[in-house]
Each structure stands twice: as C-alpha cells, then as structure tokens.
Biopython code that builds the backbone (N, CA, C, O; Angstrom):
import numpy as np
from Bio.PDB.StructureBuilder import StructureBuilder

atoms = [
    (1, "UNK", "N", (0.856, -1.204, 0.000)),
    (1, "UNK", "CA", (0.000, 0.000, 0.000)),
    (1, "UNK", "C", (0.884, 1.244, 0.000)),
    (1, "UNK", "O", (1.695, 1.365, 0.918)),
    (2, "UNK", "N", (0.814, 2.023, -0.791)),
    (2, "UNK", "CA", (1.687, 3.323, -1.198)),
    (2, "UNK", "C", (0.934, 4.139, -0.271)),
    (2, "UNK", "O", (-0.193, 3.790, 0.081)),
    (3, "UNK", "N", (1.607, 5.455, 0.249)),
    (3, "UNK", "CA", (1.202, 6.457, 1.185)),
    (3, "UNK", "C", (0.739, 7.401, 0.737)),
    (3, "UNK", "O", (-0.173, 8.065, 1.229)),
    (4, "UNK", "N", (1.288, 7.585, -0.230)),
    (4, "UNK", "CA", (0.792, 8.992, -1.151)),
    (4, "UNK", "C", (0.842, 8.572, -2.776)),
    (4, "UNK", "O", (1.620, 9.170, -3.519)),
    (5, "UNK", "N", (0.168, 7.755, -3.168)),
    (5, "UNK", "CA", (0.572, 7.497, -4.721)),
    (5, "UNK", "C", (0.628, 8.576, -5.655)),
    (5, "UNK", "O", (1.485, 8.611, -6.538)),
    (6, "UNK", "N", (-0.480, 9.699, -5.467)),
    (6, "UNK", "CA", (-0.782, 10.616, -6.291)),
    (6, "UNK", "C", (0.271, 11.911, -6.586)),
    (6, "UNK", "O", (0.379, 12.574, -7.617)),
    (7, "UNK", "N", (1.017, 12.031, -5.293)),
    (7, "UNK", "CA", (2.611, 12.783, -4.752)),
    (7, "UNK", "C", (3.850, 12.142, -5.062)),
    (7, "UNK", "O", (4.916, 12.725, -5.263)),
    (8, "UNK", "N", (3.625, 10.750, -5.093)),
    (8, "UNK", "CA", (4.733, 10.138, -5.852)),
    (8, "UNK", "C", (4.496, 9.815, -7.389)),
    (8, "UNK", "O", (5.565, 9.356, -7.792)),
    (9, "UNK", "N", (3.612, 9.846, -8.389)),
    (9, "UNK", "CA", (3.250, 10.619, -9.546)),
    (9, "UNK", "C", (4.007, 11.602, -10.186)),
    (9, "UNK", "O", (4.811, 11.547, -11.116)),
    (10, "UNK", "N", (3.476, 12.741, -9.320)),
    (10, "UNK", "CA", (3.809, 14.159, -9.472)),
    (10, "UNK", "C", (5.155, 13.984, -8.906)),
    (10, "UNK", "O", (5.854, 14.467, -9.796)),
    (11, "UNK", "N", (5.953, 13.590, -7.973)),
    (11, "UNK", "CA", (7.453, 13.466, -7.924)),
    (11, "UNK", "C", (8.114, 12.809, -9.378)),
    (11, "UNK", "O", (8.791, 13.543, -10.097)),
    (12, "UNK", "N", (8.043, 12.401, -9.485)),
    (12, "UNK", "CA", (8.209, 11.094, -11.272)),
    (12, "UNK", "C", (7.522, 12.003, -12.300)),
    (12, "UNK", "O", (7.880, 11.649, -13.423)),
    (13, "UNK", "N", (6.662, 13.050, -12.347)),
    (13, "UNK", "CA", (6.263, 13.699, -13.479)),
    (13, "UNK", "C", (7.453, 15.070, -13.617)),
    (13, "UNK", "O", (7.712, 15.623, -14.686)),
    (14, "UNK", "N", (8.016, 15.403, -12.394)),
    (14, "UNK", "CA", (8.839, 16.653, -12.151)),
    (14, "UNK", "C", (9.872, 15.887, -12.637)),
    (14, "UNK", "O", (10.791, 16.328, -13.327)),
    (15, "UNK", "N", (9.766, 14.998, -12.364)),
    (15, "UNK", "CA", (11.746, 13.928, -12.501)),
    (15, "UNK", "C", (11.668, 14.045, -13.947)),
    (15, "UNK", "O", (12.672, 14.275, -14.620)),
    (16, "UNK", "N", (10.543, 13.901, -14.434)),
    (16, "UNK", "CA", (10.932, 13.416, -16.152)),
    (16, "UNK", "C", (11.040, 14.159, -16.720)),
    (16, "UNK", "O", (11.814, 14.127, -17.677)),
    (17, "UNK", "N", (10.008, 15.639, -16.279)),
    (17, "UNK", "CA", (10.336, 17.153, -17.108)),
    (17, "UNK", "C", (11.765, 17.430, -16.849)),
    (17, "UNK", "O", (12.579, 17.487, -17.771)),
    (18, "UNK", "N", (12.177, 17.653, -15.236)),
    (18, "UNK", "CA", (13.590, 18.458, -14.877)),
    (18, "UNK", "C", (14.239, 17.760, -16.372)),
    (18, "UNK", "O", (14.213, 18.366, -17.443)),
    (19, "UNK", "N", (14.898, 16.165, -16.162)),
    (19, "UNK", "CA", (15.171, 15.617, -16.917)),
    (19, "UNK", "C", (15.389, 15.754, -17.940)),
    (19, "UNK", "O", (16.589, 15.848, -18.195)),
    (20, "UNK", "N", (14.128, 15.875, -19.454)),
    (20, "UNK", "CA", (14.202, 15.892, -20.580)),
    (20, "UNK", "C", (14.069, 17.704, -20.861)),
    (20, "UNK", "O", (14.161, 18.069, -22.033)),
    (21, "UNK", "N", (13.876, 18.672, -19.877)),
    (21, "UNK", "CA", (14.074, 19.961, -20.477)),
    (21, "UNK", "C", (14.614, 20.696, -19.318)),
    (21, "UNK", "O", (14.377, 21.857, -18.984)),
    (22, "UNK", "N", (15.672, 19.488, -18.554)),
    (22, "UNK", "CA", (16.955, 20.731, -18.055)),
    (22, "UNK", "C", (17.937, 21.800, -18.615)),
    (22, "UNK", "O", (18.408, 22.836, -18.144)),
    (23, "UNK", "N", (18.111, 20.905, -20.246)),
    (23, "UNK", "CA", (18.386, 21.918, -20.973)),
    (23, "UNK", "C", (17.667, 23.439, -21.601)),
    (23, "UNK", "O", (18.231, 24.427, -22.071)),
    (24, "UNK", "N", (16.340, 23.177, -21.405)),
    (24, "UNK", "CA", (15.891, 24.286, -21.648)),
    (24, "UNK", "C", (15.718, 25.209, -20.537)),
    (24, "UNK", "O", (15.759, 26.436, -20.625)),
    (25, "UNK", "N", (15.501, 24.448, -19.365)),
    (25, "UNK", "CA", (15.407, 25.505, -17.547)),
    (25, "UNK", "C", (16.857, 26.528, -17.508)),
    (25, "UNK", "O", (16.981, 27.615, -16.943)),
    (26, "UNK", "N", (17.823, 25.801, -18.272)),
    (26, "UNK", "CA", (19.353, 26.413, -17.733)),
    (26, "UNK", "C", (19.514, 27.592, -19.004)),
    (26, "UNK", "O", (20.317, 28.507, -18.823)),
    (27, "UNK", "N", (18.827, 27.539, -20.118)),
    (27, "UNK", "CA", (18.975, 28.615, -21.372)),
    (27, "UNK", "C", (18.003, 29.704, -20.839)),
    (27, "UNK", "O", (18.153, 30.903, -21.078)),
    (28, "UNK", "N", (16.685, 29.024, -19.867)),
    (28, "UNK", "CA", (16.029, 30.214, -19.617)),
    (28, "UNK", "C", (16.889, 31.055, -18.307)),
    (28, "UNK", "O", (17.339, 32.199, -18.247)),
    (29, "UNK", "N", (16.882, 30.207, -17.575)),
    (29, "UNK", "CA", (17.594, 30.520, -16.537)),
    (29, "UNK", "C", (18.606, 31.866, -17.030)),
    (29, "UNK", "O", (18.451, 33.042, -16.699)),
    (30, "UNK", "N", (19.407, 31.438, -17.697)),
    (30, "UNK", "CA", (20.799, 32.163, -18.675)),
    (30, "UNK", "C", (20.311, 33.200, -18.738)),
    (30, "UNK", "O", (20.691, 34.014, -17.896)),
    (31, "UNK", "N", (19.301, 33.627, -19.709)),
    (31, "UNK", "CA", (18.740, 34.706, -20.529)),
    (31, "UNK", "C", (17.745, 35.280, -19.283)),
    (31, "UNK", "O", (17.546, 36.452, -19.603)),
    (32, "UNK", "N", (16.964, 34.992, -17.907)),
    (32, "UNK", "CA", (16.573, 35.561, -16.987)),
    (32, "UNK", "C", (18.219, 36.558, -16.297)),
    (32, "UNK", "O", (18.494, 37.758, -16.333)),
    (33, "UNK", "N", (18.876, 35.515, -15.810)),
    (33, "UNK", "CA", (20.014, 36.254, -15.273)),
    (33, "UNK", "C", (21.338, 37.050, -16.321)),
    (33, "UNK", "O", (22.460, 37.540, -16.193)),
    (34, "UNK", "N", (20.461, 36.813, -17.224)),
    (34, "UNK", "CA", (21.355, 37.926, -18.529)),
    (34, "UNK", "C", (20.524, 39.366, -18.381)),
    (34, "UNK", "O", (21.204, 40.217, -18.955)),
    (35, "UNK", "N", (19.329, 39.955, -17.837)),
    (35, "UNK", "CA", (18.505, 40.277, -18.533)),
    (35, "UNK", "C", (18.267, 41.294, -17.078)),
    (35, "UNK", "O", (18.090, 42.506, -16.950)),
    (36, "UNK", "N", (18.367, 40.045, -15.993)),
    (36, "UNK", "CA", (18.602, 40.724, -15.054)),
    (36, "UNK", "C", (19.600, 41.594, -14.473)),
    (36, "UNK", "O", (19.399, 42.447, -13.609)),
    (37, "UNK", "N", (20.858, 41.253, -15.113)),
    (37, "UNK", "CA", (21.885, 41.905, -14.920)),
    (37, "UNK", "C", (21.927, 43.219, -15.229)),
    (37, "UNK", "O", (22.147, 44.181, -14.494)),
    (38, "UNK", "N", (21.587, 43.146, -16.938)),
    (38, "UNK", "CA", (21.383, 44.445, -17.627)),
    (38, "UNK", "C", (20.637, 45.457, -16.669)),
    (38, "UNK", "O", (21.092, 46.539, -16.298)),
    (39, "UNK", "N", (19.438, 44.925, -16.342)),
    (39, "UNK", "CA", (18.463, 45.818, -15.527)),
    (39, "UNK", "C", (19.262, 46.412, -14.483)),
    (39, "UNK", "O", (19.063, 47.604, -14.249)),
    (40, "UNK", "N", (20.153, 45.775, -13.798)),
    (40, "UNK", "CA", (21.027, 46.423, -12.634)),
    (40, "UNK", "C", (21.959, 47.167, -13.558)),
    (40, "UNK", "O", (22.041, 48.395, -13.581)),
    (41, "UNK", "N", (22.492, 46.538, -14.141)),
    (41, "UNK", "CA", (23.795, 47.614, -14.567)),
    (41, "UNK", "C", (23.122, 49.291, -14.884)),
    (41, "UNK", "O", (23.556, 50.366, -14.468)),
    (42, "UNK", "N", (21.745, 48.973, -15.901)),
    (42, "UNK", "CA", (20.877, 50.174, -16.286)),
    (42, "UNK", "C", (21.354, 51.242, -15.010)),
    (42, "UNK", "O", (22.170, 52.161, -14.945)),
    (43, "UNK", "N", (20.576, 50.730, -14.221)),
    (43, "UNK", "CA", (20.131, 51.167, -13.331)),
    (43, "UNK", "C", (21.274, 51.533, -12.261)),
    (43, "UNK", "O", (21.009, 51.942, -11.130)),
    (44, "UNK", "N", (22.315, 51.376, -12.653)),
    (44, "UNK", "CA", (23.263, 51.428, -11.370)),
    (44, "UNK", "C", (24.106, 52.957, -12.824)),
    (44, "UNK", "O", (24.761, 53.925, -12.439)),
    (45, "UNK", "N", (23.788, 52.670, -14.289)),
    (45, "UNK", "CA", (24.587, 53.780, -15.126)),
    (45, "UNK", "C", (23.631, 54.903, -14.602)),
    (45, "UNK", "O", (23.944, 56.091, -14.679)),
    (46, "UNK", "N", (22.510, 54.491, -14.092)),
    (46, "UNK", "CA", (21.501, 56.109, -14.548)),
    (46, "UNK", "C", (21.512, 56.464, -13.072)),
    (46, "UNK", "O", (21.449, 57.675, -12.863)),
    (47, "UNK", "N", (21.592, 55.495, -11.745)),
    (47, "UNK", "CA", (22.218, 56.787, -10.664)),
    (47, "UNK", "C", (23.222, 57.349, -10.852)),
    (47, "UNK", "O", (23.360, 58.508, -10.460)),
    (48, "UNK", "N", (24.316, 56.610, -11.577)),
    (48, "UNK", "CA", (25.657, 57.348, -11.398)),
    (48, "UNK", "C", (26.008, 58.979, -12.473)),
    (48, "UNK", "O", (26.874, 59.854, -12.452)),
    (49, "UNK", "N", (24.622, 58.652, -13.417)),
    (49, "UNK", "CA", (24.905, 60.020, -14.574)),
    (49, "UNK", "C", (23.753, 61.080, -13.374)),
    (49, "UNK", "O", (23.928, 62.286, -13.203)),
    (50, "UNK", "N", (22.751, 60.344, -12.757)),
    (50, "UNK", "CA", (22.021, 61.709, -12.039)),
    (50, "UNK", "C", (22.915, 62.044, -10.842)),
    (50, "UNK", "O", (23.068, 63.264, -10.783)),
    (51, "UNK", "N", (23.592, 61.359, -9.821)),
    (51, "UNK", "CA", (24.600, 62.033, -8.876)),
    (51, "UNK", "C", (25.408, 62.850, -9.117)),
    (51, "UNK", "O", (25.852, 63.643, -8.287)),
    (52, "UNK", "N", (25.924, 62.749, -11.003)),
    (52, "UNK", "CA", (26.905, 63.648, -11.255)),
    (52, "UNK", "C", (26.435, 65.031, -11.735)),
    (52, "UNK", "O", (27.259, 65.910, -11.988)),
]
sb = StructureBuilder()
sb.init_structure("model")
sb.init_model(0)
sb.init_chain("A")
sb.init_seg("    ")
for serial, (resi, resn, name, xyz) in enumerate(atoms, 1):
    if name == "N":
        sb.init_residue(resn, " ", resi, " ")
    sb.init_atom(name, np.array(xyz, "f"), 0.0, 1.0, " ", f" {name:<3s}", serial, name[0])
structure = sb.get_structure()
C-alpha cells in the first residue's frame, strides 16, 4: 500500500520534465540572469549620470 501514490506521480512527473528539459530551464535561466543583470547595470549607469 503506497502512502501517497498521487505525490509520488507528481514526484516522477517533475523527474521526467527536470530531466528531458533541463536543458531548456538552464537557457532560460541564462537569458533571466542575462537580462537581469542588464536591468542592474541600467540602473546602477543612470544613478551614477544623475549624482553627477
């Protein structure tokens, strides 16, 4: 008798996505923390041109 069959499912449904589109989590990932960066850097050029 399983304890949670329906949670161990959904554990094995996450396993197979991570799995077959880790490659795509780590390109988004990439292009989030590419994107995010920019936004700081922006933002760190445009206090430094209004302080001056």
């Amino acid at each position: 008798v399983f304890a949670h069959p329906k949670s161990l499912h959904t554990l094995c449904l996450l396993f197979y996505i991570f799995r077959h589109y880790s490659v795509l989590l780590f390109f988004l990932l990439q292009r989030f923390l590419k994107y995010f960066w920019l936004s700081i850097s922006s933002v760190n050029i445009m206090s430094a041109i209004n302080s001056n």
